[in-house]
Each structure stands twice: as C-alpha cells, then as structure tokens.
BALOBA-1460 file (C-alpha; in Angstrom, 3 decimals):
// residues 87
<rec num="1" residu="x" x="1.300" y="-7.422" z="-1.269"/>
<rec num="2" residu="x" x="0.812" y="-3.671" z="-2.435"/>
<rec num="3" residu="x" x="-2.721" y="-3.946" z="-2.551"/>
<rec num="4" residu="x" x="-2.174" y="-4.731" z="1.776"/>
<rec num="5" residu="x" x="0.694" y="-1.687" z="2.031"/>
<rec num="6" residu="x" x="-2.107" y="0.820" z="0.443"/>
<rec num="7" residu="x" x="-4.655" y="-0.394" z="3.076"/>
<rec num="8" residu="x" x="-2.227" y="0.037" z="5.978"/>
<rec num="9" residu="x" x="-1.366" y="3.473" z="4.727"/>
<rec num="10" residu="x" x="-5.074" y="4.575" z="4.371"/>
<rec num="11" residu="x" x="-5.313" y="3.515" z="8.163"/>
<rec num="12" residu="x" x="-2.156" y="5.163" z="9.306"/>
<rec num="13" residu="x" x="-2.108" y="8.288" z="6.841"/>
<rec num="14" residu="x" x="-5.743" y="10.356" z="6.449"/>
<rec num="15" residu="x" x="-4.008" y="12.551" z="3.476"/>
<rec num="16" residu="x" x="-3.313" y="9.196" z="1.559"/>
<rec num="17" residu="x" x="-6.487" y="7.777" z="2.358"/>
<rec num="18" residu="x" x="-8.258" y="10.868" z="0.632"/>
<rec num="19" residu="x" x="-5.837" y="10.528" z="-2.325"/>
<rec num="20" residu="x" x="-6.681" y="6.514" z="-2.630"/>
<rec num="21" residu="x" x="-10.163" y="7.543" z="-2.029"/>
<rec num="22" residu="x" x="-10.224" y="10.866" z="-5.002"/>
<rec num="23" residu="x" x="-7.708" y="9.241" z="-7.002"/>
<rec num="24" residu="x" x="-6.762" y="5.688" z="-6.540"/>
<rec num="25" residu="x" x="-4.382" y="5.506" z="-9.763"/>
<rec num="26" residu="x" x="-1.992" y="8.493" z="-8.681"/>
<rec num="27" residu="x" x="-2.058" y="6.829" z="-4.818"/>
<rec num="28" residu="x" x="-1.479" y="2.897" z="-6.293"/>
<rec num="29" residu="x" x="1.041" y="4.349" z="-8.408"/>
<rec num="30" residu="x" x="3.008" y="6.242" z="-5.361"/>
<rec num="31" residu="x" x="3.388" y="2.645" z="-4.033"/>
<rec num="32" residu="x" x="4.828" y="1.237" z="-7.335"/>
<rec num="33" residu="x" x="1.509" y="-0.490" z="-8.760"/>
<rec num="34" residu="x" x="0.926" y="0.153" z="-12.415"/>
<rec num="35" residu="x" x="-2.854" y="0.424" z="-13.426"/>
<rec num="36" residu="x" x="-3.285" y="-0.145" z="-17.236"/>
<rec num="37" residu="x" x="-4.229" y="2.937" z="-18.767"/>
<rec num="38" residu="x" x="-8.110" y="2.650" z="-19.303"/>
<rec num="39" residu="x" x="-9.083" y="0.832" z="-16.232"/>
<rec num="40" residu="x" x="-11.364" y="1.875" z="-13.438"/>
<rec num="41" residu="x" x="-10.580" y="2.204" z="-10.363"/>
<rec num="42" residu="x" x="-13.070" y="2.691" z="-7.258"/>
<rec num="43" residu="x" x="-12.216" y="2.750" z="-3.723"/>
<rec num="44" residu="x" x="-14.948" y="2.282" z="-1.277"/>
<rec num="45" residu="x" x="-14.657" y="2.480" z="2.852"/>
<rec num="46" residu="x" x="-16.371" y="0.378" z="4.735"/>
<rec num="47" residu="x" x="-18.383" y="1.624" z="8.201"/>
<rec num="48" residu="x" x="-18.950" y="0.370" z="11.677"/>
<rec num="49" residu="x" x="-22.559" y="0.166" z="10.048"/>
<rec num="50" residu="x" x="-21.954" y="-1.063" z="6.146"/>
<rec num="51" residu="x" x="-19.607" y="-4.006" z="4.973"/>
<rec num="52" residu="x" x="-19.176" y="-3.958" z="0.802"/>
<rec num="53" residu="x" x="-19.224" y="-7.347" z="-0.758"/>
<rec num="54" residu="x" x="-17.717" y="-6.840" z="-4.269"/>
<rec num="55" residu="x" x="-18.629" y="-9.670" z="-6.236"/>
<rec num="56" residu="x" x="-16.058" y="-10.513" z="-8.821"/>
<rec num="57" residu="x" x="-16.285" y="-10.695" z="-12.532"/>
<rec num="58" residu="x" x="-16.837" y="-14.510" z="-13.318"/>
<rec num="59" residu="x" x="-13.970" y="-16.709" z="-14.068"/>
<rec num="60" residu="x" x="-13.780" y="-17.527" z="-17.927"/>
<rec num="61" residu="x" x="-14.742" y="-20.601" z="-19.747"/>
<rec num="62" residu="x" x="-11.364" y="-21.749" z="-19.135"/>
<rec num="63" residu="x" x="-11.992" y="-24.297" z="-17.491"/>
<rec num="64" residu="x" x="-13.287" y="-25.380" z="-13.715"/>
<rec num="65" residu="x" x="-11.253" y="-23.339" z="-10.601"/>
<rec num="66" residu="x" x="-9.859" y="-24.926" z="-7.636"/>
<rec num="67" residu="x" x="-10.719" y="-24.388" z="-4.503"/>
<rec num="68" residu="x" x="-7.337" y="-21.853" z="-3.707"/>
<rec num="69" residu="x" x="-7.967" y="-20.472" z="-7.340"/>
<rec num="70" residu="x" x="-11.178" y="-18.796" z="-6.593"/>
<rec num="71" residu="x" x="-10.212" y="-17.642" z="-3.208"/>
<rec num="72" residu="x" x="-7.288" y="-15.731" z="-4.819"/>
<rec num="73" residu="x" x="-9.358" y="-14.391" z="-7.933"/>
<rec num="74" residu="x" x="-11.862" y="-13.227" z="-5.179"/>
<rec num="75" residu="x" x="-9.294" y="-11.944" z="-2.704"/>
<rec num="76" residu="x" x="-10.923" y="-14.290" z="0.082"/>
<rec num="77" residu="x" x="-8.157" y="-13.084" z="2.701"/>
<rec num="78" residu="x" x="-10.139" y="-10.942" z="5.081"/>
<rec num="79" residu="x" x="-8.171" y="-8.213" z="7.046"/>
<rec num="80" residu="x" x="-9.917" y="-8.048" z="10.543"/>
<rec num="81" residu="x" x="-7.420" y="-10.676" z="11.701"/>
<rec num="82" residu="x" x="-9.997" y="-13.771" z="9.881"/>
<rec num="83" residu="x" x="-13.291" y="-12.489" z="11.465"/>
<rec num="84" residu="x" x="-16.222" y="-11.403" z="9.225"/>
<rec num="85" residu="x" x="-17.154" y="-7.712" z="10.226"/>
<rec num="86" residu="x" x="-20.051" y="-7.613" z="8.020"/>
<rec num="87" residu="x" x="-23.700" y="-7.868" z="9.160"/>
C-alpha cells in the first residue's frame, strides 16, 4: 500500500515528512500515487498528546455496506501494531 510506504518514510526521513506535510501532492507523487488534479490534500501528525479521528465522507445511496466494506472506505487498519493510541 503507498498510502503505508509514505507513512514509513515520514517516520524514517524528516525532509520527506516536511514535504508530505507542505506539500502532500509533490511527496504522494514521488512514490508513484497520482492525485486528481483538483483534490485536496491535508496531512495532519498526530502527538503523544492529540489522536485525529477523520471521519469519512458518507457512503452513497448505493446501497447498504458490509461489514469489511466500511472498514476499507474508513481505512480501519490502525498502525500502532492494532492498539488504539488515542485518548
């Protein structure tokens, strides 16, 4: 997953990190992941002290979600080896 490869760069690299931070387009596109022209882009860092909870935009009218559908639309896989950090 790219999304995974930026986050272990951020950790690993503190000049990345400040591009994915000032410009997240330019540093997702260094690692091969197209953002469509027009879209926004905001990376946030979490603290020892403050966990972000991004709430996702609501699924369509489409039709009901399973269970595994909604944890992938959400991105439900936590990377603190399955603990919640938050408060």
């Amino acid at each position: 997953m790219t999304i995974a490869k930026a986050i272990a760069r951020a950790w690993a690299d503190d000049g990345y990190k400040a591009k994915l931070i000032a410009d997240p387009h330019a540093a997702l596109n260094d690692l091969g992941v197209d953002v469509p022209a027009g879209a926004s882009v905001k990376v946030i860092e979490n603290t020892v002290e403050t966990t972000h909870f991004i709430l996702p935009v609501a699924p369509n009218d489409a039709g009901e979600l399973s269970i595994d559908e909604l944890e992938k639309v959400a991105g439900a896989e936590i990377i603190n080896g399955g603990a919640w950090t938050g408060t």
